[in-house]
Backbone bond lengths (Angstrom), bond angles and torsions (degrees), N, CA, C in turn:
res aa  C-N    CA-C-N  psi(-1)  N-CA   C-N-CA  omega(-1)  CA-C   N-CA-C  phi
1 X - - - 1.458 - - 1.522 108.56 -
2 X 1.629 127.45 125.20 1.258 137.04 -176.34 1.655 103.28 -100.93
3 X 0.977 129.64 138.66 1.423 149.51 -162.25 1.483 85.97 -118.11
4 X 1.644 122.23 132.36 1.224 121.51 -171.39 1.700 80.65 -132.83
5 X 1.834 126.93 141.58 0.908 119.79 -153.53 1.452 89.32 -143.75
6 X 1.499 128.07 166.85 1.399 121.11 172.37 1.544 100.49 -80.55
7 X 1.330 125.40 128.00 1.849 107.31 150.96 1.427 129.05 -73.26
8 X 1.205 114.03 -4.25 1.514 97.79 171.05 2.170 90.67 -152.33
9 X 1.676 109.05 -176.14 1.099 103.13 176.42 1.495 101.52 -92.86
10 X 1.979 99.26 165.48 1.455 113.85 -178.71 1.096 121.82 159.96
11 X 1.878 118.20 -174.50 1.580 84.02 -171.08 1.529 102.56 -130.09
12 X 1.376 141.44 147.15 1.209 129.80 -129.70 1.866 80.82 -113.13
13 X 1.432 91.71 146.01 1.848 118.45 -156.54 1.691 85.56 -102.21
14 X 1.444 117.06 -74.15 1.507 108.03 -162.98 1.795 104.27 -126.77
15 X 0.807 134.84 160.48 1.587 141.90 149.59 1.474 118.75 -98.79
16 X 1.347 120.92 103.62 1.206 118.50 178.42 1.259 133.73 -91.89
17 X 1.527 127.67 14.79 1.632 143.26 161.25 1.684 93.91 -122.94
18 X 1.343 94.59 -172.23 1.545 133.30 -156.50 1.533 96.75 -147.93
19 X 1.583 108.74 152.00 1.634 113.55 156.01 1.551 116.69 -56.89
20 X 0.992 122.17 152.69 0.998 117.27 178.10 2.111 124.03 91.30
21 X 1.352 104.55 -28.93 1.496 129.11 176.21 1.526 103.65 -36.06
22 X 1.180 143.03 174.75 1.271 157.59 161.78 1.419 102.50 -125.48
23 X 1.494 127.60 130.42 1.363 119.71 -178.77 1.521 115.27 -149.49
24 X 0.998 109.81 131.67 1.666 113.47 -165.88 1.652 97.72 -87.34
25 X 1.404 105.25 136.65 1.622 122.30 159.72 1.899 91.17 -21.52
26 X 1.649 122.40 127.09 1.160 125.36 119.95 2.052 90.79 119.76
27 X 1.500 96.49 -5.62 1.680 104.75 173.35 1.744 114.52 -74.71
28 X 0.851 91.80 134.95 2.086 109.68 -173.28 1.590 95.52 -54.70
29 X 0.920 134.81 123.72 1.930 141.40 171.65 1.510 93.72 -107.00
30 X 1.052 141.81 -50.42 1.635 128.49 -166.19 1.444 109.59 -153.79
31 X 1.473 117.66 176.48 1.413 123.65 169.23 0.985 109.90 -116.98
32 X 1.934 134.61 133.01 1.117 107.54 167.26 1.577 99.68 -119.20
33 X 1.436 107.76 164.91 1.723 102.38 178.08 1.545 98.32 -110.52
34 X 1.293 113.83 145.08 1.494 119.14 -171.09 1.928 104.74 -171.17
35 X 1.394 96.50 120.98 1.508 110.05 -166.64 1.397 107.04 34.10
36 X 1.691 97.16 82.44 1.278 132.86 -168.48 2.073 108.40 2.48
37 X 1.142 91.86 47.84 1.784 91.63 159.86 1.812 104.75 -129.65
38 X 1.036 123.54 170.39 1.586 155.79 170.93 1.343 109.73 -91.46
39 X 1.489 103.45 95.84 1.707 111.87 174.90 1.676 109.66 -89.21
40 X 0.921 109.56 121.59 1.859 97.04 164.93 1.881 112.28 -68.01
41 X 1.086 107.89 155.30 1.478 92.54 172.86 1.664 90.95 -126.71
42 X 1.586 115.79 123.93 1.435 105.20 174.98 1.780 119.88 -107.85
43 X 1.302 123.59 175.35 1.513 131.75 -160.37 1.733 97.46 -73.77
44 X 1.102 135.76 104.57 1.490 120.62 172.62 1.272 111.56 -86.55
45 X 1.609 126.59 48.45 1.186 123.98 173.14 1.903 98.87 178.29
46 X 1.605 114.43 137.37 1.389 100.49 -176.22 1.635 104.28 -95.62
47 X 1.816 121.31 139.07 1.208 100.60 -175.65 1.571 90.05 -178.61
48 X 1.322 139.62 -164.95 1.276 141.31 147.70 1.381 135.76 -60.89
49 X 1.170 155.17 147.10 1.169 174.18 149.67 1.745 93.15 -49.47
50 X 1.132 94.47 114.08 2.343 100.56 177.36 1.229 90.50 -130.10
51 X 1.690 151.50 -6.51 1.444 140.63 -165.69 1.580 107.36 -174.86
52 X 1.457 98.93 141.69 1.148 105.13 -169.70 2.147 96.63 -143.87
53 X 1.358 109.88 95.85 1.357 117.97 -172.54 1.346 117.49 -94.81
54 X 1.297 111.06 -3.62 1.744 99.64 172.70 1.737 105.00 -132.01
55 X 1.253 100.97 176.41 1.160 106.64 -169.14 1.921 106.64 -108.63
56 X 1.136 123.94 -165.76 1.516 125.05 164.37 1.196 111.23 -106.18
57 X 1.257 118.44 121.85 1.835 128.19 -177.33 2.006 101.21 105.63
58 X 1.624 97.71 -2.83 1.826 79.89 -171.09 1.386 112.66 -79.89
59 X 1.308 131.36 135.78 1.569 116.51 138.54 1.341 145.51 10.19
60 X 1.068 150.93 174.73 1.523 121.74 155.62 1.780 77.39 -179.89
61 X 1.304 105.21 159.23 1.293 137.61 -165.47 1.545 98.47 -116.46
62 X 1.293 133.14 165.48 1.541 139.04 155.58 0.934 130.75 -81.00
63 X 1.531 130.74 98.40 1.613 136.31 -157.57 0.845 122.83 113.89
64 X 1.935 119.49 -18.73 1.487 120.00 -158.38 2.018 90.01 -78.29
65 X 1.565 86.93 -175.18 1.625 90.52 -164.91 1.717 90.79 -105.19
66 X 1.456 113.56 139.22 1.248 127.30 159.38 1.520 128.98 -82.88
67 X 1.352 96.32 -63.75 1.327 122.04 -156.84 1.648 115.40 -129.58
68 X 0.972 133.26 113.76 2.169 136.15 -172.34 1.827 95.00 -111.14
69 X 1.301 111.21 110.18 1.778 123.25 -179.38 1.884 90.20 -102.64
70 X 1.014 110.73 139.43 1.032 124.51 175.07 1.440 116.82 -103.22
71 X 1.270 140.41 95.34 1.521 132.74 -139.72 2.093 96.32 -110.87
């Protein structure tokens, strides 16, 4: 199980999987905006989608958990 985490704070623009998704090492999972640029956040492991912890438009802190890939 891969723990997908924010690296910095911000507030997340789009989510691009679903629970359930299949996702190969290096696929885009969300956007976050942070000192007004567009971060991709990608899968560091290929596997399923088991958790999905933020929403689109939320906040997010640095470290908090986004995303759980089940590899």
């Amino acid at each position: 199980m891969e723990i997908v985490e924010a690296p910095l704070a911000g507030k997340v623009l789009q989510i691009h999987v679903k629970v359930g998704d299949t996702v190969t090492e290096g696929d885009t999972l969300c956007t976050l905006e942070a000192l007004k640029m567009e971060n991709a956040i990608v899968a560091p492991v290929s596997g399923t989608v088991k958790e999905i912890r933020i929403t689109q438009g939320q906040a997010i802190k640095a470290g908090e958990t986004m995303i759980i890939i089940e590899s």
